[in-house]
DSSP file (Angstrom, degrees, kcal/mol; ACC not computed):
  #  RESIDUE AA STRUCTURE BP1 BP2  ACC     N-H-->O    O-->H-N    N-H-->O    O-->H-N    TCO  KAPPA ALPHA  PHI   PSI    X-CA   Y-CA   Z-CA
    1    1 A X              0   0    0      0, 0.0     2,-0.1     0, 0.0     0, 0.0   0.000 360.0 360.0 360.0 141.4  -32.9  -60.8   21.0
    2    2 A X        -     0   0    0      1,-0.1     2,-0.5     0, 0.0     0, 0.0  -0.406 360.0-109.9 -90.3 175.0  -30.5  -58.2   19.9
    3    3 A X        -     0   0    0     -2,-0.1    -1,-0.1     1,-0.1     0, 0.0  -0.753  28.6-122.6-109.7 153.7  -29.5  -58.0   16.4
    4    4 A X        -     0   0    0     -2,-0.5    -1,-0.1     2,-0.2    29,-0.0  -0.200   8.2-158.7 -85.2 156.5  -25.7  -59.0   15.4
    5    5 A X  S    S+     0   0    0      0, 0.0    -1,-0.1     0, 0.0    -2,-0.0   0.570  86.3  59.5 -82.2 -38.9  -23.4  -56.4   13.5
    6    6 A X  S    S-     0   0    0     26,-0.1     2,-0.5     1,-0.1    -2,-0.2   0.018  93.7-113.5 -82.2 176.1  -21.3  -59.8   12.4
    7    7 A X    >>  -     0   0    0      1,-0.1     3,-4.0    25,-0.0     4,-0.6  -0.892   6.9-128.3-144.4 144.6  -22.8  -62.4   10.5
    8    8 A X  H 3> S+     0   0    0     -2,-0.5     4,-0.6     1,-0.3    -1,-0.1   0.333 104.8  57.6 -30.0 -36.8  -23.5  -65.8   11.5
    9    9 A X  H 3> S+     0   0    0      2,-0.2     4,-1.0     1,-0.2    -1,-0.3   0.760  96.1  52.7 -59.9 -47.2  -21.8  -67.1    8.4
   10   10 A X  H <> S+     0   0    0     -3,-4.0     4,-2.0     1,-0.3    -2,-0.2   0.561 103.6  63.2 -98.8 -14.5  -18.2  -65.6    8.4
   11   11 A X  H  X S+     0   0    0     -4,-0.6     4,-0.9     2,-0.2    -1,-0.3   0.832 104.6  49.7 -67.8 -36.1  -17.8  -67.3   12.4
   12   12 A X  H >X S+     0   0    0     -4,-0.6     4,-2.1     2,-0.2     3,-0.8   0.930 111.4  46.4 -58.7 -50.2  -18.2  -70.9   10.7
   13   13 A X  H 3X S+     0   0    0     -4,-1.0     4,-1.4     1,-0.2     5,-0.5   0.912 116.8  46.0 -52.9 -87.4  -15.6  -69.8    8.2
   14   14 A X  H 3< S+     0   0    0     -4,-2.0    -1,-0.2     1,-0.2    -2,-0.2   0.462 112.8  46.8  28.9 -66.9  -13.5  -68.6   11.2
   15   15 A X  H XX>S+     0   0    0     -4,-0.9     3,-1.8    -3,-0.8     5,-0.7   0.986 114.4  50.2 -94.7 -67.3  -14.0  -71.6   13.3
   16   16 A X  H ><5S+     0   0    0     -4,-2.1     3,-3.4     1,-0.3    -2,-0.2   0.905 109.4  47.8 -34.3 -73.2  -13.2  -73.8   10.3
   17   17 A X  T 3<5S+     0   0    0     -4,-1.4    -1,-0.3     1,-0.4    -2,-0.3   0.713 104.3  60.2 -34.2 -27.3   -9.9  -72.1    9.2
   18   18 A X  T <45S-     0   0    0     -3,-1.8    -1,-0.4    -5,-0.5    -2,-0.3   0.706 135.1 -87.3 -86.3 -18.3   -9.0  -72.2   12.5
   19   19 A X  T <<5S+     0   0    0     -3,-3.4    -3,-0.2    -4,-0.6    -2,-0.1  -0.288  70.3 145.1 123.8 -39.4   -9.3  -76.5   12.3
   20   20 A X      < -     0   0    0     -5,-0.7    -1,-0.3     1,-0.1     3,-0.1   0.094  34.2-167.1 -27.5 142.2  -12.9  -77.6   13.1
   21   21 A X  S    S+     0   0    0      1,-0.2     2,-0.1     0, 0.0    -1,-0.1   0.802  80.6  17.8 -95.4 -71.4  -13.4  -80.2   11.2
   22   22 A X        -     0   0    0     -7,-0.0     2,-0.3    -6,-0.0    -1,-0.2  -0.514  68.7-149.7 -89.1 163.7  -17.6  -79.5   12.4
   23   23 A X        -     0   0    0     -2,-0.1     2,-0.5    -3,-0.1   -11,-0.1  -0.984   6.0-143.1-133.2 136.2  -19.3  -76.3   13.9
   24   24 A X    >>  -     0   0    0     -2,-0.3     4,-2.0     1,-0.1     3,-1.0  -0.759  24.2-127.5 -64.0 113.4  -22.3  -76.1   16.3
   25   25 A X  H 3> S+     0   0    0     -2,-0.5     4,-0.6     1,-0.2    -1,-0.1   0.849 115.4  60.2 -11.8 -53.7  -24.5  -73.4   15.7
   26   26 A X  H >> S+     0   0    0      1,-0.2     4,-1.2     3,-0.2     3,-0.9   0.885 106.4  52.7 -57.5 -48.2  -23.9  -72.8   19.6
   27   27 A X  H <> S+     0   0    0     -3,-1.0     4,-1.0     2,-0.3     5,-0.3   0.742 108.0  44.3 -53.6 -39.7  -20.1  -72.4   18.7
   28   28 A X  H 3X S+     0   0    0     -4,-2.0     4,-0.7     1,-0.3    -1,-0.2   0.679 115.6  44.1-109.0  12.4  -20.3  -70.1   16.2
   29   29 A X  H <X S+     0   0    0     -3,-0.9     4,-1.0    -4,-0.6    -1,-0.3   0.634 108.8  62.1-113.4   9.2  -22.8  -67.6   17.8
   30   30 A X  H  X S+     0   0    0     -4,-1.2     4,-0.9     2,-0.2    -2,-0.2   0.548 107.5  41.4 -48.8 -31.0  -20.8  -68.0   20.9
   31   31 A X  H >X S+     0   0    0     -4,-1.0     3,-1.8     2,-0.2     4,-1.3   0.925 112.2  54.6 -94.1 -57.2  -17.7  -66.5   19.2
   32   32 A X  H >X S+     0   0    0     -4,-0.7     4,-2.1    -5,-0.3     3,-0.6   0.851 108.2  50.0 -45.6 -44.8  -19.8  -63.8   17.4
   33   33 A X  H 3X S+     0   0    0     -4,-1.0     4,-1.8     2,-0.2    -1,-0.3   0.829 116.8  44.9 -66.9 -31.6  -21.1  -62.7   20.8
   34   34 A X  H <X S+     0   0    0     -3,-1.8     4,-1.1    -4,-0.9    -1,-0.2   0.779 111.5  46.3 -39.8 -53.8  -17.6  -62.7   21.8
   35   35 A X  H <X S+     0   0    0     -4,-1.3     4,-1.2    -3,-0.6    -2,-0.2   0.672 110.4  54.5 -84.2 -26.0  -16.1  -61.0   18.9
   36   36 A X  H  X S+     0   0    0     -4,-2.1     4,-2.0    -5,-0.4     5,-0.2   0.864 109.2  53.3 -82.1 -50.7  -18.9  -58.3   19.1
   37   37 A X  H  < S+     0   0    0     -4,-1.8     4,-0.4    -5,-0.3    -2,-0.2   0.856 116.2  36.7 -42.1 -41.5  -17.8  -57.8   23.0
   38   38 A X  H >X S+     0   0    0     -4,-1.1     3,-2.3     2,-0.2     4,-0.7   0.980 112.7  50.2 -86.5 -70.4  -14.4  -57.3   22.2
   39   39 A X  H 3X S+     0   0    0     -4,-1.2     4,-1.5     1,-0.2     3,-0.2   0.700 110.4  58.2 -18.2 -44.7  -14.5  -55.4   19.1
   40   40 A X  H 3X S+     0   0    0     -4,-2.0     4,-1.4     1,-0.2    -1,-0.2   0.817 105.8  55.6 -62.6 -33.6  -17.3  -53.0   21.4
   41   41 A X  H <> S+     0   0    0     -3,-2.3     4,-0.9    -4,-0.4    -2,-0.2   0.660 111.9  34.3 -87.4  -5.6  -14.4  -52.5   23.8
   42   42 A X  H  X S+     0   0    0     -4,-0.7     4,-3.4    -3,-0.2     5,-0.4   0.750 111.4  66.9-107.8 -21.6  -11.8  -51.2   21.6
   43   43 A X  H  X S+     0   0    0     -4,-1.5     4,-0.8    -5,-0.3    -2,-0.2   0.810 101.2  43.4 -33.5 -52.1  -14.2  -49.6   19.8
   44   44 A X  H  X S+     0   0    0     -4,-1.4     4,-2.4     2,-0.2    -1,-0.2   0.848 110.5  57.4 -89.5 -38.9  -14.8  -47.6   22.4
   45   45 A X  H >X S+     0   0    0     -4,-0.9     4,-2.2     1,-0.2     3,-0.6   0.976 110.0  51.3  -7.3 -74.1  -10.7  -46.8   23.5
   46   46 A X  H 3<>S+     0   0    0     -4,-3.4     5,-0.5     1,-0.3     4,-0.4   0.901 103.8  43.5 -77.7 -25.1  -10.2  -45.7   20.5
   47   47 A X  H >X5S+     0   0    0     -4,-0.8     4,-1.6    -5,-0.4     3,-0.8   0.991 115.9  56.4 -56.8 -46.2  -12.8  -43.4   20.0
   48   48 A X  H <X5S+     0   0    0     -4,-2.4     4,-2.7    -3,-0.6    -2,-0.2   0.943 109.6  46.2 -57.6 -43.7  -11.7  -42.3   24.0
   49   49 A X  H 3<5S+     0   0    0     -4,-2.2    -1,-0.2     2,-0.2    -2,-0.2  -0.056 114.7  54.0 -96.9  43.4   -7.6  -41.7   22.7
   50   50 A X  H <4>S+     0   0    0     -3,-0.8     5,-4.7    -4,-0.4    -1,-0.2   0.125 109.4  40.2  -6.2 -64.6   -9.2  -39.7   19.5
   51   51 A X  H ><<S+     0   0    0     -4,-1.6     3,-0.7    -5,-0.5    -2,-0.2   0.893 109.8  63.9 -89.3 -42.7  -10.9  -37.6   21.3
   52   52 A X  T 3<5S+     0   0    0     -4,-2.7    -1,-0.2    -5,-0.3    -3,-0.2   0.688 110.8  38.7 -19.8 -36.0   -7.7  -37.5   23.8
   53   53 A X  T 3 5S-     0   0    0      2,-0.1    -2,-0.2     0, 0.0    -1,-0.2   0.403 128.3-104.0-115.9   1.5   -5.4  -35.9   20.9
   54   54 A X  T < 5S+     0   0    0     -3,-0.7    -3,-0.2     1,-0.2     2,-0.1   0.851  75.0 133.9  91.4   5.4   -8.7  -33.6   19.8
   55   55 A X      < -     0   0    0     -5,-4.7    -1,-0.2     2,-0.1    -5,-0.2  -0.494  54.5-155.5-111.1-172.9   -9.7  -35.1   17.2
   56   56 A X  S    S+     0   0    0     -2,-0.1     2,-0.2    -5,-0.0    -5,-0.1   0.471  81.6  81.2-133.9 -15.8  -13.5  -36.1   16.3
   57   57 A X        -     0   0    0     -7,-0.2     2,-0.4    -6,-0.0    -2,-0.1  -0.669  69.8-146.8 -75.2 165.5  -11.9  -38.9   13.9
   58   58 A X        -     0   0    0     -2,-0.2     2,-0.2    -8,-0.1   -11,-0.1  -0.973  20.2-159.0-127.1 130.3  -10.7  -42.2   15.0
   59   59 A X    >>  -     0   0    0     -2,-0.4     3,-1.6   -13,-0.1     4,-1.0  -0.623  31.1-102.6-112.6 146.5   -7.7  -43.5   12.9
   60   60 A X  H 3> S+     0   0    0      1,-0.3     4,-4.2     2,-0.2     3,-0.3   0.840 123.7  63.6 -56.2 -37.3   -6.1  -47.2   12.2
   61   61 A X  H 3> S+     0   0    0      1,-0.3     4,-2.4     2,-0.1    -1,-0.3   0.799  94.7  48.1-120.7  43.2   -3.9  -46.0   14.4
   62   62 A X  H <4 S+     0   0    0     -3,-1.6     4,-0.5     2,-0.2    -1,-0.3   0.456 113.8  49.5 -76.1 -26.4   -6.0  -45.5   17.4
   63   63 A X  H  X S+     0   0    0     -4,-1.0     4,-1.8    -3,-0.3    -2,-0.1   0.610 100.1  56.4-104.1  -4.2   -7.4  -48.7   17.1
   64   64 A X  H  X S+     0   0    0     -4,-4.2     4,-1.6    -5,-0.4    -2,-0.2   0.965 114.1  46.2 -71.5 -33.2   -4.6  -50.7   16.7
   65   65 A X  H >X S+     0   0    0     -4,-2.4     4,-0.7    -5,-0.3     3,-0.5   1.000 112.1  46.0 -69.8 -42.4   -3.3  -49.1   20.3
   66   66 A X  H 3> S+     0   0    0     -4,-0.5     4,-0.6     1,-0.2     3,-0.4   0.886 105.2  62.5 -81.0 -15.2   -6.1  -49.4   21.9
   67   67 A X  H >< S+     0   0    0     -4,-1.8     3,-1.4     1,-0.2    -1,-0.2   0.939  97.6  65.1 -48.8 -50.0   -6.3  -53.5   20.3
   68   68 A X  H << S+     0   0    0     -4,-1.6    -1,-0.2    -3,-0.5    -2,-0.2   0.699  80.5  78.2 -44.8 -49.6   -2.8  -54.1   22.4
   69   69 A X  H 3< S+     0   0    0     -4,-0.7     2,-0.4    -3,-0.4    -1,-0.3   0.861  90.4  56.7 -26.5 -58.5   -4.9  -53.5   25.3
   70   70 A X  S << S-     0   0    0     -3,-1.4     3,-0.0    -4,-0.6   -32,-0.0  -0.666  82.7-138.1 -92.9 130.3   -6.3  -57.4   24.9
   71   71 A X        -     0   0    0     -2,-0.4     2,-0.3     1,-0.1    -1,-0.1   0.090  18.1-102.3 -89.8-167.0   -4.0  -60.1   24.9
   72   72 A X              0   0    0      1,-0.1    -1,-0.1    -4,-0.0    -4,-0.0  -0.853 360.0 360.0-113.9 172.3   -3.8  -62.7   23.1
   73   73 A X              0   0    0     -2,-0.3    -1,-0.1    -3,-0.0    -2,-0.0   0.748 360.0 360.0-110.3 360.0   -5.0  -65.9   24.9
């Protein structure tokens, strides 16, 4: 099994703040694995329009464009 960057914890919080009254275990590593997916794919944008302008940093605001990419559902 791979190992998480997020933790396990802060997806209950999440899930709650969002309304859940309860959370399933299944629920709240189903949104980390989610949120780790997504997070991987702008991650990697922005590191591509960085490296686009020449630079070898990646900047706030290189991942907020590349965030826009993903909609909201």
């Amino acid at each position: 099994m791979k190992s998480s960057e997020l933790g396990l914890s802060a997806m209950y919080r999440i899930l709650k703040k969002a309304g859940a009254e309860r959370v399933s275990d299944e629920s709240a590593d189903e949104l980390r694995r989610i949120i780790e997916d997504v997070a991987g794919d702008i991650a990697k944008s922005a590191v591509d329009m960085a490296a686009h302008a020449g630079r070898k940093t990646v900047k706030g605001e290189d991942v907020k464009l590349a965030s826009k990419s993903f909609s909201k559902l």
